[in-house]
C-alpha positions as CSV (number, residue, x, y, z in Angstrom):
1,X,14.6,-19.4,17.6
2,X,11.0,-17.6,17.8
3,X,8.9,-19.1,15.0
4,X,8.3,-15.4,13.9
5,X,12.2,-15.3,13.2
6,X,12.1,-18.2,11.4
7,X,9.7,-17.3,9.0
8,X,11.0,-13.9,8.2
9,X,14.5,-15.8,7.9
10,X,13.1,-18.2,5.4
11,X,11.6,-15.6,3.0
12,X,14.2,-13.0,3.2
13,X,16.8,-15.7,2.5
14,X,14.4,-17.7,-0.4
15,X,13.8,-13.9,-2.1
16,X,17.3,-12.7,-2.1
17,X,18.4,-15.6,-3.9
18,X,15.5,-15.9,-6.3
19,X,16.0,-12.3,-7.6
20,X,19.3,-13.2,-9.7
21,X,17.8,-15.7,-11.1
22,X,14.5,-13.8,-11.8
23,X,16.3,-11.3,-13.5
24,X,18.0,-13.7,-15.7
25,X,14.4,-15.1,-16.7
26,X,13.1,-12.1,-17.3
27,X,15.9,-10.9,-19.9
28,X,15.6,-13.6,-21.3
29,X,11.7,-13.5,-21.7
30,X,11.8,-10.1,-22.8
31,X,10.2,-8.9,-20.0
32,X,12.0,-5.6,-19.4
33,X,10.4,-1.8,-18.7
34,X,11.4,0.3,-21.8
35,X,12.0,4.0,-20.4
36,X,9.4,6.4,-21.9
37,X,8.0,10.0,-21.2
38,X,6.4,8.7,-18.3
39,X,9.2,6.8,-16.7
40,X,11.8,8.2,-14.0
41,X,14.5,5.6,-15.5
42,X,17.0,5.4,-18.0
43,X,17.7,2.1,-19.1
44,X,15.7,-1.2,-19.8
45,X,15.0,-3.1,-16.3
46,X,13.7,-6.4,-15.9
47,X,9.9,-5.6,-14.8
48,X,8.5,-9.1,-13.3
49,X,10.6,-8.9,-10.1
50,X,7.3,-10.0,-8.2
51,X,7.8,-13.3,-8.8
52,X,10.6,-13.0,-6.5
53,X,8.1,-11.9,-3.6
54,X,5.6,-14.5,-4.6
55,X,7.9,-18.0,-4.4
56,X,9.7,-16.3,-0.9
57,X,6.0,-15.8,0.3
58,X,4.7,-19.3,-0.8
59,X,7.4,-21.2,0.8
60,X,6.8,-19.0,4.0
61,X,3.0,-19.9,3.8
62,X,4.2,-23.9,3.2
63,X,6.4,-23.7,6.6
64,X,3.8,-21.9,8.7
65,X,1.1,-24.4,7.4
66,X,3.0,-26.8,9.2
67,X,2.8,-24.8,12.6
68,X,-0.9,-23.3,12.2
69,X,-3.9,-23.5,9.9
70,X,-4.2,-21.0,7.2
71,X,-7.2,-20.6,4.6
72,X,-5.5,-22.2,1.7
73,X,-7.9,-19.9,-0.4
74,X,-5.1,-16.9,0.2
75,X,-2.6,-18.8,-1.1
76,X,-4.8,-19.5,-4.5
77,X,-6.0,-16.3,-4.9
78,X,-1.9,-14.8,-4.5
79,X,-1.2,-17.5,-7.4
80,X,-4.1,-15.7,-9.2
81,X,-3.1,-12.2,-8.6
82,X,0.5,-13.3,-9.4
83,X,-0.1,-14.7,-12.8
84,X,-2.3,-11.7,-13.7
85,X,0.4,-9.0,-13.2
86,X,2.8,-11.7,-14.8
87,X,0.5,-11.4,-17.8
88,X,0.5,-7.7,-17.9
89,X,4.0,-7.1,-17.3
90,X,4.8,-9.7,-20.6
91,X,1.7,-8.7,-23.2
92,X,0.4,-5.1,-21.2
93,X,-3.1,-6.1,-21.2
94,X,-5.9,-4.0,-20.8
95,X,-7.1,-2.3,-17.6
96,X,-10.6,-4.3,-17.6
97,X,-8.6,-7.7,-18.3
98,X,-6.8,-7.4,-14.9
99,X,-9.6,-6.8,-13.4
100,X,-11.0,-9.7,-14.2
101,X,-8.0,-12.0,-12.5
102,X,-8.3,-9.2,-9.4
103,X,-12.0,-10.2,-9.2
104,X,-11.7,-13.9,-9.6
105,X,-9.2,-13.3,-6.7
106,X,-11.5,-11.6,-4.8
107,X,-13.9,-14.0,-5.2
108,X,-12.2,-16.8,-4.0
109,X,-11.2,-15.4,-0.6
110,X,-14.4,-14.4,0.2
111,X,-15.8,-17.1,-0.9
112,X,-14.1,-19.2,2.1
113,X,-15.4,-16.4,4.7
114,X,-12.8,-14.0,4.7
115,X,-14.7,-11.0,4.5
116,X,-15.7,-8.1,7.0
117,X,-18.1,-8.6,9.3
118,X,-18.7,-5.6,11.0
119,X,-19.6,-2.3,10.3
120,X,-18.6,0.8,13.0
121,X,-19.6,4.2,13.5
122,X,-15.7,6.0,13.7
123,X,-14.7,6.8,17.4
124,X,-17.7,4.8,19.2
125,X,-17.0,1.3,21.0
126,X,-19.5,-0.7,19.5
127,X,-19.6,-2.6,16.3
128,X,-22.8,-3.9,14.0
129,X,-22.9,-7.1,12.9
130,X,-23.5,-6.6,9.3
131,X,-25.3,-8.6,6.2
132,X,-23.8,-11.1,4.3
133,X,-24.0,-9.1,1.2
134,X,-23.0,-5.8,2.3
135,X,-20.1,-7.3,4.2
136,X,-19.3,-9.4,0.6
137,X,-19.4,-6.2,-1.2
138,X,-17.6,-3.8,1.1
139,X,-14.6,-6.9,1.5
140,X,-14.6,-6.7,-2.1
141,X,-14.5,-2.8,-3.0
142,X,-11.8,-2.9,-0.1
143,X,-9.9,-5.8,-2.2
144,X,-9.9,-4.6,-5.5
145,X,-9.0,-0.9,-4.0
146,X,-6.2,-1.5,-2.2
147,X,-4.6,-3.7,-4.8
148,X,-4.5,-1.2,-7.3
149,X,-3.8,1.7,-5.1
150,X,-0.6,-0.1,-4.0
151,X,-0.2,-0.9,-7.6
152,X,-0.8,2.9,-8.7
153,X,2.3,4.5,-6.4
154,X,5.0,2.0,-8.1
155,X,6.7,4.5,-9.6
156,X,10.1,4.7,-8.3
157,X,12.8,2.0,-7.1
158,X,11.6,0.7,-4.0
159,X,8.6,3.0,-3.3
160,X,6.0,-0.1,-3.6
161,X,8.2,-2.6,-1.4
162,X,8.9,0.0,1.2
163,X,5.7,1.4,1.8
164,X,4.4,-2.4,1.4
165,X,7.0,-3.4,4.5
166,X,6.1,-0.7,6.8
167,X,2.4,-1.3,6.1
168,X,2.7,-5.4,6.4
169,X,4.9,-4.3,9.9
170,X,2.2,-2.0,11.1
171,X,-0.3,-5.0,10.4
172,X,2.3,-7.3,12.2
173,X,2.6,-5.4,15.2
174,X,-1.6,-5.2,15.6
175,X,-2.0,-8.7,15.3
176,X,0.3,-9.6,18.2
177,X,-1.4,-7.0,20.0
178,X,-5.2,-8.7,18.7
179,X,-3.6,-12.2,19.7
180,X,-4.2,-12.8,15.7
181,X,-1.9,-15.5,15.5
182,X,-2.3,-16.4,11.3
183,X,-2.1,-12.4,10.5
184,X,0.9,-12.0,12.4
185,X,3.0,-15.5,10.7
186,X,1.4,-14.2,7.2
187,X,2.8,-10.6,7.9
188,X,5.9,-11.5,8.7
189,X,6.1,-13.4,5.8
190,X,5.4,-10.9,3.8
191,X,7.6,-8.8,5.3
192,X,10.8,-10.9,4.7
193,X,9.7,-11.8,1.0
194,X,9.8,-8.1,0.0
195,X,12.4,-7.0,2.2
196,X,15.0,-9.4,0.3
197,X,13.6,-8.2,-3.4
198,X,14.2,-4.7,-2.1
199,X,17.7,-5.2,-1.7
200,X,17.7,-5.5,-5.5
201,X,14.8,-2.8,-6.2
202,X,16.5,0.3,-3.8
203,X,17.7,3.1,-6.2
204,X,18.8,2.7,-8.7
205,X,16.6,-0.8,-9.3
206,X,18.4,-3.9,-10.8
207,X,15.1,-5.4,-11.0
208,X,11.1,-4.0,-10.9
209,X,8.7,-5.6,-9.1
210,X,5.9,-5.2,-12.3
211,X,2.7,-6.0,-11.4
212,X,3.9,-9.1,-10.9
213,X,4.8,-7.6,-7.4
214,X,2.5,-4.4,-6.9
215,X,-0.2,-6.0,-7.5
216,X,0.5,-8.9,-5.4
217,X,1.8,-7.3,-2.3
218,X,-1.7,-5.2,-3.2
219,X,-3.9,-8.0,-2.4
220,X,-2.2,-9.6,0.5
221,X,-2.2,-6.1,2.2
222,X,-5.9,-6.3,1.6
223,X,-6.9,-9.4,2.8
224,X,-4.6,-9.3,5.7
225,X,-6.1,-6.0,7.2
226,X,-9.5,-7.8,6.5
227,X,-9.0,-11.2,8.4
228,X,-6.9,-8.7,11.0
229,X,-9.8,-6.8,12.2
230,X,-12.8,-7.7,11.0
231,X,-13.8,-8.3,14.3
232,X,-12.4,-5.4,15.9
233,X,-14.5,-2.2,17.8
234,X,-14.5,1.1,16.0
235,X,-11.1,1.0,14.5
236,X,-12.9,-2.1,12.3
237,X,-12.0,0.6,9.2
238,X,-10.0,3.4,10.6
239,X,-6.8,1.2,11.5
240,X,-6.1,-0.4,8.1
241,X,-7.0,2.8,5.9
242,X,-4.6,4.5,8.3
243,X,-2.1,1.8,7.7
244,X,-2.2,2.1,4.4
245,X,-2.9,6.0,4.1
246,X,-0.2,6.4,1.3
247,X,-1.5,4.1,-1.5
248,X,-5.1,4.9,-0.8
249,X,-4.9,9.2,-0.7
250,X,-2.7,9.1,-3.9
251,X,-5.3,7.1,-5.7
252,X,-8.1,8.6,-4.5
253,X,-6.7,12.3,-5.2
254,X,-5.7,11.1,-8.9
255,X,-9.0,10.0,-9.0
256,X,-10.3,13.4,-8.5
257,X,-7.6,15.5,-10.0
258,X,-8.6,13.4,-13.4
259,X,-12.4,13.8,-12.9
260,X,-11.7,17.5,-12.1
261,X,-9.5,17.6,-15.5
262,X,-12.2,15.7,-17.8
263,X,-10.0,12.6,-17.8
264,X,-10.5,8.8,-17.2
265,X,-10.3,7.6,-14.5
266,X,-7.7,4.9,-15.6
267,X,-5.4,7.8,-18.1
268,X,-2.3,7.5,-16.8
269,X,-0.7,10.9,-15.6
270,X,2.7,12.3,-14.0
271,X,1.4,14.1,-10.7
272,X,1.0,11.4,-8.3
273,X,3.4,12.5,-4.7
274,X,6.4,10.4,-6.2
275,X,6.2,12.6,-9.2
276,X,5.5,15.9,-7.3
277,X,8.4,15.2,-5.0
278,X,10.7,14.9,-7.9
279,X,9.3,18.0,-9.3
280,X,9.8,19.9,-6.2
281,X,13.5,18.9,-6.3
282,X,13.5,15.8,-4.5
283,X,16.1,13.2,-5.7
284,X,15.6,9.9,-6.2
285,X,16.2,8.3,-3.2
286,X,15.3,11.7,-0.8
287,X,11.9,10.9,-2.7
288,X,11.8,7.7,-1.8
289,X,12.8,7.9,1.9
290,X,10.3,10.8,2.2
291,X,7.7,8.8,1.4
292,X,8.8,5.9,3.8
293,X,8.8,8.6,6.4
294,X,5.5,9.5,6.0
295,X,4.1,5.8,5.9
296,X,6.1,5.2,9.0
297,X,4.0,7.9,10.8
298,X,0.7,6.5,9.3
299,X,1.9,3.3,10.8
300,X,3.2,4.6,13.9
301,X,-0.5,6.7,14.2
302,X,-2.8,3.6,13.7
303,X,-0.9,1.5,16.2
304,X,-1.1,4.7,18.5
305,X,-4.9,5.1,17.7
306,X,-5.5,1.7,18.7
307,X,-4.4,2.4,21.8
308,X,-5.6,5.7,23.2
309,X,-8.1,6.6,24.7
310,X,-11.4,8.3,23.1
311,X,-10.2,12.0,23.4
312,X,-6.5,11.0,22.2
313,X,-8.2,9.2,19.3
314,X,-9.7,12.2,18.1
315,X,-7.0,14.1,18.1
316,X,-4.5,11.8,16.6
317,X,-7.7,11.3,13.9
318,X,-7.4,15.2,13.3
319,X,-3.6,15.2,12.8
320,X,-3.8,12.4,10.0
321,X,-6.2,14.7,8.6
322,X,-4.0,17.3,8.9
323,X,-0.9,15.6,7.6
324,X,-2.9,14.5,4.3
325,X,-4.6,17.9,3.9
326,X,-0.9,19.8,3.6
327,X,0.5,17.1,1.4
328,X,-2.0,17.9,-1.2
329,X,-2.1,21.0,-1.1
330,X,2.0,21.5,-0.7
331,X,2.9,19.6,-3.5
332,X,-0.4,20.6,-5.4
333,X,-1.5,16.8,-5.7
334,X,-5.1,17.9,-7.0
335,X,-4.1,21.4,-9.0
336,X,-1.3,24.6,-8.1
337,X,-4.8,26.3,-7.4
338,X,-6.1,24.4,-4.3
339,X,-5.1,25.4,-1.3
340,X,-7.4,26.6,1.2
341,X,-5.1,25.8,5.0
342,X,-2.0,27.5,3.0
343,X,-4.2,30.0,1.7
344,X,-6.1,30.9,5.1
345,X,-2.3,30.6,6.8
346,X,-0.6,32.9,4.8
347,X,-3.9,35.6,5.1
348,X,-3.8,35.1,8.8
349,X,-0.1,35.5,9.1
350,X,-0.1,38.5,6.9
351,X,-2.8,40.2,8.6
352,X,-0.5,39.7,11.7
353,X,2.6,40.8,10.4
354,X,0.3,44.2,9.2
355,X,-0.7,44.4,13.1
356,X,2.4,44.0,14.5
357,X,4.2,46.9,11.9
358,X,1.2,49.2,13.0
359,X,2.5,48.7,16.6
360,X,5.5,49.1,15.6
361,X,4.6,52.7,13.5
């Protein structure tokens, strides 16, 4: 059997089973999401379901450390992460405290050389060896953004571990193609530890991930795309933000839509694309597998994009553009009055509908 197989075996089988008893802990911890105003469910659900992921991915990273080397700093920095969104998910702590455990994270993987070490100009075949502090500091931005923007679109059953598993596939896929033997074994890893909690997490959820999980699969996302191609040409950036196009475009449009609305930054609000999709008359699970969709193509695109040629990269580049730009505007992700290509659309296909009734006349 393929050591690849084996790996994915170990921590789908490891997480399936670890769920039940998860569950059982956290009811009897207390650790259960209370429906509110802001919440899609109905009932209490036991909210640390992450610990699930992280005890599938750990033994995962025990067998493949037997087969390769990996940075043991990953590992430490998970336990970090884990325990931090473990914290939240039992006392919800503040914003700035889970920071600090993100950063101290942060810290320690690029503290072992797991960083970026290139900076590209988009669409040119050359890359520029960068210095050690703007590489530290772009890493970390890069760390502590895609953690929480994973984190940010957990909002219904099994939106966080799907996207997560297409993203960690996509990932999985490049590093075979790259020859980047400890990316693929961690993907796949990850892959299999979240594909057996989401089992229990698929509409309607027996279990949450919390941020236990979110934040989590968050981090290894982001240090996996870093160690996957920080040595790459010009797709050093474009790949992994195209991988993980979802996360990132929600948080950074709630990011402006509460600027543009005199909020915080951190105010929680009810109009990120799981919420719009619901409000559009999406169900549950048509929400869900929407959204899957739509990472799937990012995924699909960035694989694609490695691939083509200059002139075929462009114009894949334009489409993601393209996609993103009618998602916001569609399901008014930044307000109902933004919408310049549906706008300039419906003009343009008035005024034709005016010519053709004059030729009509």
């Amino acid at each position: 059997m393929s050591p690849y197989m084996t790996t994915f075996l170990i921590t789908f089988i490891v997480s399936t089973i670890s769920v039940p008893f998860v569950i059982k802990f956290a009811r009897n911890i207390g650790a259960v999401d209370i429906p509110d105003n802001r919440k899609v469910h109905k009932k209490a659900v036991p909210r640390i379901g992450g610990i699930s992921i992280y005890i599938a991915f750990l033994t995962g990273f025990i067998y493949i450390s037997t087969l390769i080397d990996l940075n043991i700093s990953i590992i430490v920095a998970a336990t970090i992460i884990m325990i931090t969104g473990f914290i939240d998910d039992k006392l919800q702590i503040k914003p700035w405290q889970k920071l600090v455990g993100q950063t101290l994270a942060a810290v320690i993987v690029l503290a072992d050389g797991l960083s970026i070490k290139y900076l590209t100009v988009p669409f040119l075949d050359e890359s520029i060896p960068v210095n050690i502090w703007v590489a530290l500091i772009v890493s970390f931005i890069w760390i502590i953004g895609v953690t929480n923007a994973v984190n940010l679109i957990d909002g219904l059953d099994g939106l966080a571990s799907g996207v997560s598993i297409i993203a960690a596939s996509a990932i999985f896929v490049m590093a075979l193609i790259m020859n980047e033997i400890n990316v693929a074994f961690l993907s796949i890893a990850l892959i299999g530890s979240t594909l057996g909690f989401l089992i229990f997490n698929f509409h309607p959820a027996k279990i949450f991930m919390g941020d236990t999980g979110s934040l989590l699969l968050g981090f290894l996302l982001s240090v996996l795309s870093i160690i996957g191609f920080k040595q790459v040409t010009f797709i050093t950036f474009i790949i992994p933000m195209v991988i993980l196009a979802v996360p990132l475009t929600d948080t950074t449009i709630a990011i402006i839509r509460r600027k543009l609305q005199n909020k915080k930054i951190m105010d929680a609000d009810k109009n990120h694309l799981h919420h719009r999709l619901l409000d559009a008359g999406f169900t549950h699970r048509k929400a869900v597998l929407f959204i899957y969709f739509i990472s799937l193509f990012f995924g699909v695109s960035a694989i694609l994009l490695y691939k083509a040629n200059l002139f075929a990269s462009i114009i894949i580049f334009i489409l993601i553009l393209l996609i993103i730009e009618l998602l916001i505007e569609g399901f008014e992700l930044i307000s109902k009055n933004y919408k310049p290509l549906l706008s300039l659309y419906k003009k343009l296909n008035s005024k034709k509908i005016g010519i053709e009734n004059d030729k009509n006349a």
